[in-house]
N, C-alpha and C positions, 0 to 999 in steps of 0.2 A: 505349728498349730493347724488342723482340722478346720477346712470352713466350714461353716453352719448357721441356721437361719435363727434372731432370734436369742444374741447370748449376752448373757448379764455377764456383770465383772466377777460375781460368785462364781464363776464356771470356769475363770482362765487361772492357771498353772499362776503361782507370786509373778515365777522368774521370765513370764511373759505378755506382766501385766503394766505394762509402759506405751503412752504415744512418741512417732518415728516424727521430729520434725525436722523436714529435708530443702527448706528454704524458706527466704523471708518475699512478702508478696508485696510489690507496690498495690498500695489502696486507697483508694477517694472516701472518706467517710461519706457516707449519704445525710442528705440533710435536712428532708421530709419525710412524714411518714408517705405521702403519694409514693414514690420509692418501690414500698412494698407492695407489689400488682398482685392482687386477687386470682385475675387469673393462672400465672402461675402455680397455684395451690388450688387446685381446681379436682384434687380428691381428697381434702381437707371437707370437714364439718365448716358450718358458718361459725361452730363452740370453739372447736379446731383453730380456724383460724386467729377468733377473737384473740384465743393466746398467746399465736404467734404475734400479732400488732401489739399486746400489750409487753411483747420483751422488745420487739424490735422499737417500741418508742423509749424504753428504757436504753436502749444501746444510741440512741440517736442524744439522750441526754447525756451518755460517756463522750463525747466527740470532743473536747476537752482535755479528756482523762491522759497525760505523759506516758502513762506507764503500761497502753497500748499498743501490742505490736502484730500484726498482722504476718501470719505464716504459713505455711504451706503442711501440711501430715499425711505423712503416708500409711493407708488402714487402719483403720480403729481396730484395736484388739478387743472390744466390744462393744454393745451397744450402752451409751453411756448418757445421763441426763444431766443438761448443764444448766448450771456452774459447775466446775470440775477444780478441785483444788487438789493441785501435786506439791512436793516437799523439798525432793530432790529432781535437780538439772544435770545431764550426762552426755558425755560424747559416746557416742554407742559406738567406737570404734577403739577408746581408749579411756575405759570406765575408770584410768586411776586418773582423769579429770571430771571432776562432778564437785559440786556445790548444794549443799541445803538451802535452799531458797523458796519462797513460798511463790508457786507461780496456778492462777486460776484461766481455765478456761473459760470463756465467757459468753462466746458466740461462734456458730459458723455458718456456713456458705460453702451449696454443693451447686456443681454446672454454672459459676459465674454471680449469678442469682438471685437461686435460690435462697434465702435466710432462714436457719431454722436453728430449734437449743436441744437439740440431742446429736450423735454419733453414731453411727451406723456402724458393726462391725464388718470389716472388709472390706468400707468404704476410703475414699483418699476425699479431703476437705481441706476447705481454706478457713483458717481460724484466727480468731479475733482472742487473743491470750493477753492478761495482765500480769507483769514482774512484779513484783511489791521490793523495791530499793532498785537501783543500779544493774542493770541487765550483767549475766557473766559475758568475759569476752568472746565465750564462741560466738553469741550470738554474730557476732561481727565476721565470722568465717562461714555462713551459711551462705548459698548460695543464692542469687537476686531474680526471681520468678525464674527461675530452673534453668537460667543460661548460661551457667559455668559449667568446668570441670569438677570441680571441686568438691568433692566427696564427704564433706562435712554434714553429721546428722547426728540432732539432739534428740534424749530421751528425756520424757519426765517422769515419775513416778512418785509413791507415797516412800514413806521409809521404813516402812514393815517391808515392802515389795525388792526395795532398793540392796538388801539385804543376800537375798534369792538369786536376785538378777546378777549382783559381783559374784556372789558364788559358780554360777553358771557359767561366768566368765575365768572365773581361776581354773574349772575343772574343764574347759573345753581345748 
């Protein structure tokens, strides 16, 4: 894929419209909104920002939520607005293991952070994703804030997309 500034999901190829997730991240929920510093967001609108505090006090009332996992993603295949709901979960190394599972993205966090509800394409972020039932077992093979060897990385994707992407894989 071509980087570029700027790209919706219309724009990417099915069989290369999946996020890379390439470990799991220890994470402190935050548990005020003070948390979210203004100034950090400091080319942000006052409108701008309003939005961002009114998701980020919605994420503060997930802190609760089980089915929370905090993760690590390598580039956004585009710029993407969240919530983000995928269908299927994938070992991007050995796509005859994958699972239909409803998994949403919910939140992320870019340079430590920052908290924000879109995706950057080309960017790498840390994300706040919800399972809906019993995580599959790779998760448990991902590696723990990037300090294994261990080469395990999950894709997600819809099931129209999911389709393209095994194809891809048979013919390459």
């Amino acid at each position: 894929m071509k980087f570029m500034i700027n790209v919706s999901e219309e724009q990417i190829l099915p069989e290369e419209k999946f996020l890379l997730i390439d470990s799991l991240y220890d994470f402190e929920f935050p548990k005020c909104i003070n948390e979210l510093k203004r100034e950090r967001y400091s080319k942000k609108s006052d409108e701008e920002f309003e939005l961002i505090k009114q998701e980020f006090e919605s994420f503060l009332r997930e802190n609760e939520n089980p089915n929370l996992i905090s993760v690590g993603m390598y580039k956004s295949y585009a710029d993407i607005n969240l919530p983000k709901t995928y269908d299927v979960i994938f070992d991007i190394r050995n796509k005859s293991r994958f699972w239909y599972q409803k998994t949403i993205v919910k939140y992320a966090y870019n340079y430590k952070d920052i908290f924000h509800t879109d995706l950057w394409q080309g960017h790498s972020s840390h994300l706040i994703i919800e399972i809906i039932g019993k995580p599959p077992i790779i998760f448990n093979e991902l590696n723990i804030n990037y300090k294994d060897t261990n080469k395990t990385c999950i894709g997600l994707c819809n099931k129209f997309d999911w389709e393209f992407i095994k194809q891809k894989n048979n013919n390459a």
